[in-house]
N, CA, C and O atoms as a Tinker XYZ file with bonds, in Angstrom:
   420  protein
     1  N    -13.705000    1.858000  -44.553000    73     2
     2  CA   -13.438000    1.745000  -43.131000    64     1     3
     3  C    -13.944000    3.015000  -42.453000    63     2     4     5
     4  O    -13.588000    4.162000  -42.725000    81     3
     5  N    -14.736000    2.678000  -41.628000    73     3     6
     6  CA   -15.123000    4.017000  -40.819000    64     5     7
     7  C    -14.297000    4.586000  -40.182000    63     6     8     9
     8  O    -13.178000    4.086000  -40.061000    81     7
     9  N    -14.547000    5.520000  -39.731000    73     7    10
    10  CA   -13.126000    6.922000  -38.840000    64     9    11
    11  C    -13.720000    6.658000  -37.726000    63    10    12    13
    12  O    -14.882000    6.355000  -37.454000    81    11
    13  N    -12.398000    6.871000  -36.861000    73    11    14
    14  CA   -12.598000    6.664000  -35.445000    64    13    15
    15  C    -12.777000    7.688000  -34.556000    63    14    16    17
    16  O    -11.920000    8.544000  -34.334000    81    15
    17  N    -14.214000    7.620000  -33.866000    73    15    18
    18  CA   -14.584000    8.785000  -33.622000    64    17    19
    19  C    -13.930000    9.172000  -32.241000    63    18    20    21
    20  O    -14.240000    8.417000  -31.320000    81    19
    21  N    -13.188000   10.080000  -31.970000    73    19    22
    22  CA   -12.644000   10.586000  -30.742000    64    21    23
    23  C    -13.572000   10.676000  -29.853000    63    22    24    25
    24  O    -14.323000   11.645000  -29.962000    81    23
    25  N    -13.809000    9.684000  -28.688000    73    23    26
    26  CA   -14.507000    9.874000  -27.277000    64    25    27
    27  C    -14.164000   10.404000  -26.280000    63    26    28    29
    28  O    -14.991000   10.783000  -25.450000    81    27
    29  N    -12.774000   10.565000  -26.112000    73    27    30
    30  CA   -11.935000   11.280000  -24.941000    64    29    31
    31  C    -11.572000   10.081000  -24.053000    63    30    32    33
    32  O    -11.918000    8.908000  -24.189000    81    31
    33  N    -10.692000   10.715000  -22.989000    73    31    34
    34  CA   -10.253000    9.859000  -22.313000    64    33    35
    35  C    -11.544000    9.068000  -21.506000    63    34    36    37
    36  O    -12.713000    9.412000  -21.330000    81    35
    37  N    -10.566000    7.510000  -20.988000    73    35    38
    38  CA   -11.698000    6.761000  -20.374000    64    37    39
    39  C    -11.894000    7.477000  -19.021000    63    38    40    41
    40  O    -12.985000    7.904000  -18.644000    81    39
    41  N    -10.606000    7.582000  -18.240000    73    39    42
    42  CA   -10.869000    8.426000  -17.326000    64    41    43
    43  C    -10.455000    9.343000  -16.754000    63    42    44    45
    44  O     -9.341000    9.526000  -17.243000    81    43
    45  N    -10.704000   10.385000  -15.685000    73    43    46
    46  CA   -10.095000   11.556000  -15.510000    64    45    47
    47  C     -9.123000   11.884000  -14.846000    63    46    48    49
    48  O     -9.120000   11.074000  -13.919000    81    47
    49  N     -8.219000   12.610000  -14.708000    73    47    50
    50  CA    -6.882000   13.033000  -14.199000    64    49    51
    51  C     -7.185000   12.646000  -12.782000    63    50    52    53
    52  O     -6.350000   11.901000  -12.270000    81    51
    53  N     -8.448000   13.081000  -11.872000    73    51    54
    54  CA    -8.348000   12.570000  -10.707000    64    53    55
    55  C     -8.582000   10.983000  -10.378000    63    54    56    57
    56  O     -8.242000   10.245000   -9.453000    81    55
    57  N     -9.085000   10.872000  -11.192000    73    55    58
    58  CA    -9.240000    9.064000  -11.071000    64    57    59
    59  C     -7.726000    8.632000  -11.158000    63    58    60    61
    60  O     -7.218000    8.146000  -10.148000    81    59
    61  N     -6.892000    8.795000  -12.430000    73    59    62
    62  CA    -5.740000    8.747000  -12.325000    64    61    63
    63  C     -4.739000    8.900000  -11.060000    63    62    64    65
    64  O     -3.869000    8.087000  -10.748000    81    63
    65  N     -5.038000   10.083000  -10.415000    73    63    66
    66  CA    -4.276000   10.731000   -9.381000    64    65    67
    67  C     -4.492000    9.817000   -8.439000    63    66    68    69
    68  O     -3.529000    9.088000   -8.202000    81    67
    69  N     -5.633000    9.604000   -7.724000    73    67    70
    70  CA    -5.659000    8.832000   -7.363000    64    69    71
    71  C     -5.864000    7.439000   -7.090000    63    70    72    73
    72  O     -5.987000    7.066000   -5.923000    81    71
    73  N     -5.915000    6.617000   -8.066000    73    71    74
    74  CA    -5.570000    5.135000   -8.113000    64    73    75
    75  C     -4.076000    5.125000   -8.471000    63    74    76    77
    76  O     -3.590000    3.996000   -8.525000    81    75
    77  N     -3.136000    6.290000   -8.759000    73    75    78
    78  CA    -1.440000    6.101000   -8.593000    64    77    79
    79  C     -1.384000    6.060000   -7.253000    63    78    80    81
    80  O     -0.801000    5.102000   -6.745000    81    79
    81  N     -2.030000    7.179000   -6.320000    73    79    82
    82  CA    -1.921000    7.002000   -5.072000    64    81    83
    83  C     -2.294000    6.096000   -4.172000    63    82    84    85
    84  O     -1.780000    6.102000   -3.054000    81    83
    85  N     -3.282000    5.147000   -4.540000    73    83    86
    86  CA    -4.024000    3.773000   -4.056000    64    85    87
    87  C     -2.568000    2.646000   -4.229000    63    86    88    89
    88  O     -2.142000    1.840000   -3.402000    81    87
    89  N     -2.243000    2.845000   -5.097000    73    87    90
    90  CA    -1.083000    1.482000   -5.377000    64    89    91
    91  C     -0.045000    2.111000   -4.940000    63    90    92    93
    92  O      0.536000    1.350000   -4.166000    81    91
    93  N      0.502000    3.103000   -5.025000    73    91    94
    94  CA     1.474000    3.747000   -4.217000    64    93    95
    95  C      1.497000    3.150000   -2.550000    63    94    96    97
    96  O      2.353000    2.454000   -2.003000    81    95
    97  N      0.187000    3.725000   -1.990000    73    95    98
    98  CA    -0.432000    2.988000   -0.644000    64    97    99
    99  C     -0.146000    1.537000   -0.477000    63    98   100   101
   100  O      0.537000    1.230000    0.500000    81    99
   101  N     -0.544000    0.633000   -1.245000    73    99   102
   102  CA    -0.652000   -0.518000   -0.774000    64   101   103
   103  C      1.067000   -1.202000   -1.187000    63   102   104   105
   104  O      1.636000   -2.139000   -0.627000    81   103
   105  N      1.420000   -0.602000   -2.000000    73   103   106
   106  CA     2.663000   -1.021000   -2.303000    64   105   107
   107  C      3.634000   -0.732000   -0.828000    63   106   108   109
   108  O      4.219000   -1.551000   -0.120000    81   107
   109  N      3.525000    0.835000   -0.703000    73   107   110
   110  CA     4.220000    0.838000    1.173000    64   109   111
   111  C      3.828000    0.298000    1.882000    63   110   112   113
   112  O      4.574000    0.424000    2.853000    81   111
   113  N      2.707000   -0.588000    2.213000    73   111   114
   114  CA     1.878000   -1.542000    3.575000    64   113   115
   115  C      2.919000   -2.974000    3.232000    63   114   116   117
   116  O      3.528000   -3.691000    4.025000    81   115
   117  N      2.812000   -3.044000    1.470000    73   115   118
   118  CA     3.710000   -4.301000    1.291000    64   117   119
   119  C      4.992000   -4.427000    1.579000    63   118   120   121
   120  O      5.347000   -5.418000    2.218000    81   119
   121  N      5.906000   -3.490000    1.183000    73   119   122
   122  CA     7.381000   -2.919000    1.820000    64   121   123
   123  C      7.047000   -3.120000    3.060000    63   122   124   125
   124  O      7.459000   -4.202000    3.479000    81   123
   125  N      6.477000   -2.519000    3.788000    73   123   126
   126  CA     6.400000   -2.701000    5.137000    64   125   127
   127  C      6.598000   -4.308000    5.971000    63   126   128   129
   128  O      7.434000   -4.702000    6.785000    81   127
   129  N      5.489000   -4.921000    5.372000    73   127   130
   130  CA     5.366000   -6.266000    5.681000    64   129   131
   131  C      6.621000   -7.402000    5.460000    63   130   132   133
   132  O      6.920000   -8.233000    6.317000    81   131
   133  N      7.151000   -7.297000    4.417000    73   131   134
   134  CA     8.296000   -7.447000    3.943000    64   133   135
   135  C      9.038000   -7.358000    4.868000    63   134   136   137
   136  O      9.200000   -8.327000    5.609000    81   135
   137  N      9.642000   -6.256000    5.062000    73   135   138
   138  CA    10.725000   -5.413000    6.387000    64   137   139
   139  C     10.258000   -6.119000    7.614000    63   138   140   141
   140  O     11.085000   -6.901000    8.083000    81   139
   141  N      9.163000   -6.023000    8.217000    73   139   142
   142  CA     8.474000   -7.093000    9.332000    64   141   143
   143  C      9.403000   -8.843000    8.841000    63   142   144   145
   144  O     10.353000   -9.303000    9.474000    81   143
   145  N      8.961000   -9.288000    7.986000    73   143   146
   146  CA     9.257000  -10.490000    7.357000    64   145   147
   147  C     10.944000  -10.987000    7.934000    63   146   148   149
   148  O     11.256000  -11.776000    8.826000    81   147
   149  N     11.762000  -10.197000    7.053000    73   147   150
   150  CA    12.859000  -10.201000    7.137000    64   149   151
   151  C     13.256000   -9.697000    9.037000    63   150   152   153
   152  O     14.165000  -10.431000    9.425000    81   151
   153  N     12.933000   -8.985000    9.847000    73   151   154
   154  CA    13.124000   -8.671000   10.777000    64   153   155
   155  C     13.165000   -9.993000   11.461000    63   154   156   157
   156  O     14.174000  -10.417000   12.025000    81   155
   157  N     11.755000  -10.787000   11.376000    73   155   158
   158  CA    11.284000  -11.612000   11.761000    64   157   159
   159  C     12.396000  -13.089000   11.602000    63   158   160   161
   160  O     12.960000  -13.645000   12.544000    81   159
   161  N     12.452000  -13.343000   10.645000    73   159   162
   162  CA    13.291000  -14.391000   10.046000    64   161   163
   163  C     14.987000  -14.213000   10.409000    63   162   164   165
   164  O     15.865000  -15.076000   10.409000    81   163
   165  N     15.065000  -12.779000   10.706000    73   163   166
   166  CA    16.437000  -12.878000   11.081000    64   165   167
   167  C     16.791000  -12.229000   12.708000    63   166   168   169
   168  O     17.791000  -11.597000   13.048000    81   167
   169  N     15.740000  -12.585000   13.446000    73   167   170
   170  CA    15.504000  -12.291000   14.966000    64   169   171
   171  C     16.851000  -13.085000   15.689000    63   170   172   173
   172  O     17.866000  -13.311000   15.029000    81   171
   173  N     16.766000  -13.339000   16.626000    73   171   174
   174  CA    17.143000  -14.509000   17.578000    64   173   175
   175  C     16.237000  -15.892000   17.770000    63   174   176   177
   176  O     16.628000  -17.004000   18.125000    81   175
   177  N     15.055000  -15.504000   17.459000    73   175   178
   178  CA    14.078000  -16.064000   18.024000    64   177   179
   179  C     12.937000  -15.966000   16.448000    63   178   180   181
   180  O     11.958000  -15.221000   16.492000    81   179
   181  N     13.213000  -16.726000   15.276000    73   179   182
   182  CA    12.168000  -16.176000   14.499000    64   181   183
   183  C     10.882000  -17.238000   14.731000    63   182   184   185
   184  O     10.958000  -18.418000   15.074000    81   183
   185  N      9.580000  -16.386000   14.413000    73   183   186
   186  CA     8.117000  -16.977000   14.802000    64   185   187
   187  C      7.522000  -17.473000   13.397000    63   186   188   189
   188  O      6.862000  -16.760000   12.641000    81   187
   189  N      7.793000  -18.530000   13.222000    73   187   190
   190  CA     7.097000  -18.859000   11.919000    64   189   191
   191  C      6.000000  -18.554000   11.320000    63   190   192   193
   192  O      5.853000  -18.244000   10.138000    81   191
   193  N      4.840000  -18.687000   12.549000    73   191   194
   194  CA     3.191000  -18.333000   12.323000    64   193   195
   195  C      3.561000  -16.757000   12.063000    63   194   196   197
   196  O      2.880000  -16.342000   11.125000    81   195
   197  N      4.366000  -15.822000   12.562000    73   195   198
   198  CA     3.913000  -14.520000   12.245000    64   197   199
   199  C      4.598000  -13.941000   11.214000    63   198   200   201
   200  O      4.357000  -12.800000   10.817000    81   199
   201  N      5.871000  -15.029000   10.518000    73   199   202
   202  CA     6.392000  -15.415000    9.334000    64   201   203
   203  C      4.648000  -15.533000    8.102000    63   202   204   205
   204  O      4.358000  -14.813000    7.146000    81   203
   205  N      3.861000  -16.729000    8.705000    73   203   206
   206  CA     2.821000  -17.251000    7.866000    64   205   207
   207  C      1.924000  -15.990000    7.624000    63   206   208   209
   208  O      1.566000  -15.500000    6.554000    81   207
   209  N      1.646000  -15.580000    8.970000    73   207   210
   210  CA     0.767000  -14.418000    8.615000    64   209   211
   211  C      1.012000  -13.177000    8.000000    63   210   212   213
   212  O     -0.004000  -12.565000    7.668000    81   211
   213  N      2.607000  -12.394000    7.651000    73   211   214
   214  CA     2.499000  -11.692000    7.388000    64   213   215
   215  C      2.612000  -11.955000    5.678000    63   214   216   217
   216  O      2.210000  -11.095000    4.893000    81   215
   217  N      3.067000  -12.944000    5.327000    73   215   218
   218  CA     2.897000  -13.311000    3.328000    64   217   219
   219  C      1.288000  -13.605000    2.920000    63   218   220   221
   220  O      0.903000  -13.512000    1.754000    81   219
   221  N      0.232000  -14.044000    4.249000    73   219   222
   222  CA    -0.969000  -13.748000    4.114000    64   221   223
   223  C     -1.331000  -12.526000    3.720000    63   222   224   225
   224  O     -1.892000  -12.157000    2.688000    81   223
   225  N     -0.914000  -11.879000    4.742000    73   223   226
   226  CA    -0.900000   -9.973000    4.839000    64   225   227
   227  C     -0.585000   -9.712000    3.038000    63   226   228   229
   228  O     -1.286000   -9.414000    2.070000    81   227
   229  N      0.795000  -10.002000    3.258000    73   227   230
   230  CA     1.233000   -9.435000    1.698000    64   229   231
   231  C      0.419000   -9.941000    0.522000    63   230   232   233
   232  O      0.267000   -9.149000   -0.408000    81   231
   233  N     -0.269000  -11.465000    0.405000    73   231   234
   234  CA    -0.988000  -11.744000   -0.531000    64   233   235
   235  C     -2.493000  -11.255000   -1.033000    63   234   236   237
   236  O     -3.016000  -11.384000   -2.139000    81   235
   237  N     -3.152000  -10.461000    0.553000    73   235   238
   238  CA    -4.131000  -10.046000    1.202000    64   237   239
   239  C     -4.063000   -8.418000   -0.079000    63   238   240   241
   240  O     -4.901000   -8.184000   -0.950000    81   239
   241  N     -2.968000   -7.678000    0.200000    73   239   242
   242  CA    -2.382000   -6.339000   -0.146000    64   241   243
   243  C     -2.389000   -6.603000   -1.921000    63   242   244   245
   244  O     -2.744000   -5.751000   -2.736000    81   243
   245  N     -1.863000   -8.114000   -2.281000    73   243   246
   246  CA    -1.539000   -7.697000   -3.836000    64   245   247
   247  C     -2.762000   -7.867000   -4.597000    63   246   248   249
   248  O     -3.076000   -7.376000   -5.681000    81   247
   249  N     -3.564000   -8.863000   -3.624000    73   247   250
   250  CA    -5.194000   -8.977000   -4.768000    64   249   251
   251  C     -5.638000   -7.681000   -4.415000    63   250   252   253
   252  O     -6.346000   -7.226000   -5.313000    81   251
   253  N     -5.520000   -7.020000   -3.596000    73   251   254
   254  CA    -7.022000   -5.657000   -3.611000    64   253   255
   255  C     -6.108000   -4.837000   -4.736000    63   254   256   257
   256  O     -6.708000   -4.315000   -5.676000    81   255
   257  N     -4.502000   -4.710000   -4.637000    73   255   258
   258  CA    -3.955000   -4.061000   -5.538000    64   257   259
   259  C     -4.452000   -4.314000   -7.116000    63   258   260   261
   260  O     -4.876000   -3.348000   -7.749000    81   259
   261  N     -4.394000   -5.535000   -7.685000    73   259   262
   262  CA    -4.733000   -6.096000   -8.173000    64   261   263
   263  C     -5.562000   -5.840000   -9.318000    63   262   264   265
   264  O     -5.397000   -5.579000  -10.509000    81   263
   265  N     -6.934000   -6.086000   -8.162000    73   263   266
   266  CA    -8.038000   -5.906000   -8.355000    64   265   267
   267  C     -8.763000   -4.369000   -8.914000    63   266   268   269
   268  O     -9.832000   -4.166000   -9.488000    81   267
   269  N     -7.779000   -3.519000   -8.511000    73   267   270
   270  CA    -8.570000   -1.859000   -8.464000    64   269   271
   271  C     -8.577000   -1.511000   -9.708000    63   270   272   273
   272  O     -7.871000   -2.142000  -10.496000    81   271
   273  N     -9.471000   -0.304000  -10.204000    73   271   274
   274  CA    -9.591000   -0.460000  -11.673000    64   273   275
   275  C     -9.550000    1.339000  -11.694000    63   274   276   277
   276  O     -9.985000    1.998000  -10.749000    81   275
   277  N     -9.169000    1.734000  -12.487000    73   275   278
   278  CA    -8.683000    2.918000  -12.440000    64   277   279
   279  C    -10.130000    4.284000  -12.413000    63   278   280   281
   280  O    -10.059000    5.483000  -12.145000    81   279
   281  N    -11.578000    3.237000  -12.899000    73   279   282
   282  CA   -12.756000    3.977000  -12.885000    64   281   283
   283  C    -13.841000    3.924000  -11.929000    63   282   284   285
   284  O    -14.896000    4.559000  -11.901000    81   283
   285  N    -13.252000    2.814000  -10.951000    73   283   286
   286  CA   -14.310000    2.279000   -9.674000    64   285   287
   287  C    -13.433000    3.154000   -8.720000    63   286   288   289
   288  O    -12.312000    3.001000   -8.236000    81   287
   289  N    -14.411000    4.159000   -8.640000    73   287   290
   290  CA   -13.630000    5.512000   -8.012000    64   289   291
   291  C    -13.990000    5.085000   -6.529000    63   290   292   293
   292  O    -13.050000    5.248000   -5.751000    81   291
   293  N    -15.319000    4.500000   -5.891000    73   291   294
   294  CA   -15.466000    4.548000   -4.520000    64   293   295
   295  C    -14.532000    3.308000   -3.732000    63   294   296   297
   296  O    -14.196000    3.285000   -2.548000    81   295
   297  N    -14.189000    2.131000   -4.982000    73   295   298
   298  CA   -12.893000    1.637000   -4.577000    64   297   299
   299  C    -11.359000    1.724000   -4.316000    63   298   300   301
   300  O    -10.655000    1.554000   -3.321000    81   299
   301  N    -11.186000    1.975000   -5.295000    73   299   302
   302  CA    -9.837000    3.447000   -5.572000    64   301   303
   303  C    -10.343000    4.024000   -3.847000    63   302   304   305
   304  O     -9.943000    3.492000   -2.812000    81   303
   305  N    -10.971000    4.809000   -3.895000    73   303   306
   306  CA   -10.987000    5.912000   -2.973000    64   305   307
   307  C    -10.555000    4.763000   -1.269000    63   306   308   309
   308  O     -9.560000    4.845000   -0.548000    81   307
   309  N    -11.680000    3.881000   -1.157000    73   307   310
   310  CA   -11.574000    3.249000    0.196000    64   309   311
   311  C    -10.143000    2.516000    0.217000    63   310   312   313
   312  O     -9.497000    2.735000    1.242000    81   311
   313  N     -9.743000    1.968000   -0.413000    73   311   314
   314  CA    -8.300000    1.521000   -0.853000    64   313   315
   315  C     -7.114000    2.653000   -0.230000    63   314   316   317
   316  O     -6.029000    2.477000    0.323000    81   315
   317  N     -7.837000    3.805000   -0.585000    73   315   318
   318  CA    -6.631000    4.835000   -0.374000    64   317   319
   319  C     -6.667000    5.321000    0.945000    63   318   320   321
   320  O     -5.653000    5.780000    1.471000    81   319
   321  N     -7.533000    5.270000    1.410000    73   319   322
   322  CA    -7.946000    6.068000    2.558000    64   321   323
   323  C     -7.672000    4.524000    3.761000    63   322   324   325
   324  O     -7.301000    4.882000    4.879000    81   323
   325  N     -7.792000    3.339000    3.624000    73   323   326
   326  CA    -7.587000    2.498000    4.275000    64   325   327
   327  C     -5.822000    1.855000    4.191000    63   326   328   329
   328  O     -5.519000    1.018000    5.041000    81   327
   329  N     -4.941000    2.209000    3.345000    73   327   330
   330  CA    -3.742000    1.618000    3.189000    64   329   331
   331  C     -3.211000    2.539000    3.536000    63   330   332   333
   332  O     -2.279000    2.386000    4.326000    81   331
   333  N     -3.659000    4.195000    2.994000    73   331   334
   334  CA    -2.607000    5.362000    3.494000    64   333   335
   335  C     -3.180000    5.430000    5.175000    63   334   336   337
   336  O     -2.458000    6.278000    5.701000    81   335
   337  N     -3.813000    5.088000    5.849000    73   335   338
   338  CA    -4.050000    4.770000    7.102000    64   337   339
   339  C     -3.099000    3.668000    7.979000    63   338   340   341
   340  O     -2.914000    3.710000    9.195000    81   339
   341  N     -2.708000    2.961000    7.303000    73   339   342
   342  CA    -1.769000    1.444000    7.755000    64   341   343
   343  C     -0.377000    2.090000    7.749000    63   342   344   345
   344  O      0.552000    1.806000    8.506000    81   343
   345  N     -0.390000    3.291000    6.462000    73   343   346
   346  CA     1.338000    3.575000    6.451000    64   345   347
   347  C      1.861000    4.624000    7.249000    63   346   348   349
   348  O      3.048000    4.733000    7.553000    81   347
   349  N      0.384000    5.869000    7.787000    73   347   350
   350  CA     0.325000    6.639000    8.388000    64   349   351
   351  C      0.917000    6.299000    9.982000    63   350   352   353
   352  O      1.787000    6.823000   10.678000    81   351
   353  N     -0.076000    5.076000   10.187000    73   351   354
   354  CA    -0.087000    4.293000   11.419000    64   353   355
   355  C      1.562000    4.148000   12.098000    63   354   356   357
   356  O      2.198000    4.589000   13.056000    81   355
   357  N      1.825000    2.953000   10.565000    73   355   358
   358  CA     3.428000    2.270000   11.094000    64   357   359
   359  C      4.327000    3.357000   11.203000    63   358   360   361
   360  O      5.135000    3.244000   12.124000    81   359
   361  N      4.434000    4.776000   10.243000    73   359   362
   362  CA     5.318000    5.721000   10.563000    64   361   363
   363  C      5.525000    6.219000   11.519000    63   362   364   365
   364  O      6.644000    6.457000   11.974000    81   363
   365  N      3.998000    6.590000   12.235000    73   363   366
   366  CA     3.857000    7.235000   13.538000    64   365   367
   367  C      4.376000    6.341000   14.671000    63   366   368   369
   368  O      5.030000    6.923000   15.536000    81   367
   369  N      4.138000    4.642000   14.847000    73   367   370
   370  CA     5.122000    4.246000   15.942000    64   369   371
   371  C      6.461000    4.358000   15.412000    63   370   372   373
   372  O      7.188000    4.960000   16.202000    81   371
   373  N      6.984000    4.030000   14.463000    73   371   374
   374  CA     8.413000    3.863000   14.158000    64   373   375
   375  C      8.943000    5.591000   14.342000    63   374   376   377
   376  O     10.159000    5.703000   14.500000    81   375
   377  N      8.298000    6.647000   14.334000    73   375   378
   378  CA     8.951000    7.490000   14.865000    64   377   379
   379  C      8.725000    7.752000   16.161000    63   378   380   381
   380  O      9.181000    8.792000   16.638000    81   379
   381  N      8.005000    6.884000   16.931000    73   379   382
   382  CA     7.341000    6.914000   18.699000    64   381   383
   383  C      8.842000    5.900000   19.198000    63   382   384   385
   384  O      9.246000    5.723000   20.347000    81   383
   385  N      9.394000    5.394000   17.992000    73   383   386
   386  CA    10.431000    4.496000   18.521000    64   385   387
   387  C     11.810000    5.113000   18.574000    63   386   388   389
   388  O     12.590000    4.929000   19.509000    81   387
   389  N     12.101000    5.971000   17.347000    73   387   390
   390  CA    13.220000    6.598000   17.310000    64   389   391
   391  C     14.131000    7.169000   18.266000    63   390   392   393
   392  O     13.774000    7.183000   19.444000    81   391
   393  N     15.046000    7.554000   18.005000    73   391   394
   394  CA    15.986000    7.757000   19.265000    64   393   395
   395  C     15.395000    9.282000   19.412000    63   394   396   397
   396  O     14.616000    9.852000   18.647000    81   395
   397  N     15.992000    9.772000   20.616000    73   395   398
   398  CA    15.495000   11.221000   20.582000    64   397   399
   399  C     16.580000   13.058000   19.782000    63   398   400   401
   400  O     16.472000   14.254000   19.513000    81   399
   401  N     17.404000   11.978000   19.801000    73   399   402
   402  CA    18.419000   12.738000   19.068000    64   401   403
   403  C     18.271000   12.381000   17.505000    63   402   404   405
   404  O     19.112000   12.751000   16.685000    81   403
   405  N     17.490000   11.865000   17.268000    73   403   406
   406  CA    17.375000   11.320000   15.789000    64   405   407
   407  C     16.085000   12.399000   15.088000    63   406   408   409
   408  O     15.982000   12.519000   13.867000    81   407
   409  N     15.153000   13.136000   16.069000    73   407   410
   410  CA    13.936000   13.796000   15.811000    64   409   411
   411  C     14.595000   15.667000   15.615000    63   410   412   413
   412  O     14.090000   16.573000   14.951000    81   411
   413  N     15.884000   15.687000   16.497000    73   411   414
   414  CA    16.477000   17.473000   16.382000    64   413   415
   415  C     16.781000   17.821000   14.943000    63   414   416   417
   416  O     17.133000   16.876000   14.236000    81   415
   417  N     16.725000   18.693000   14.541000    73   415   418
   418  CA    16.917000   19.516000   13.860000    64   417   419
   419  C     18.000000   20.215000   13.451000    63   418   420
   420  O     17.873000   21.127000   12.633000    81   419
């Protein structure tokens, strides 16, 4: 039986680093949507179509998740830079919403 020749890892700590941070990303856009979901469904008034569209949304979020591969770095990368953009986004109104006594220190 031949010996197995040590090649090293497949890929590198930053590839790693960031495709944890890519699914990290899309996993908070999905939480998010979710929270929308449930908001939605338990309104006064819930909207079914924006019920429909946001499990689109979420199904939209789990294939690219999915899909990413820990060595397709320029995917990984746009992934990250486009989902941590969506979570950046929703934080910034939801703290444009907050009370103002909720922002002191």
């Amino acid at each position: 039986m031949p010996a197995l020749e040590n090649s090293g890892p497949l890929w590198t700590q930053d590839q790693a680093i960031a495709f944890e941070a890519a699914l990290e990303a899309v996993n908070d856009v999905i939480a998010g949507y979710s929270e929308q979901i449930d908001a939605e469904e338990n309104g006064l008034q819930p909207n079914p179509a924006r019920v429909a569209w946001l499990n689109m949304r979420i199904d939209q979020a789990t294939e690219i998740m999915h899909s990413l591969d820990v060595i397709d770095t320029a995917n990984v990368q746009q992934v990250l830079v486009e989902y941590s953009a969506m979570v950046r986004a929703r934080d910034a109104n939801q703290a444009d919403k907050a009370p103002r006594w909720a922002s002191r220190g």
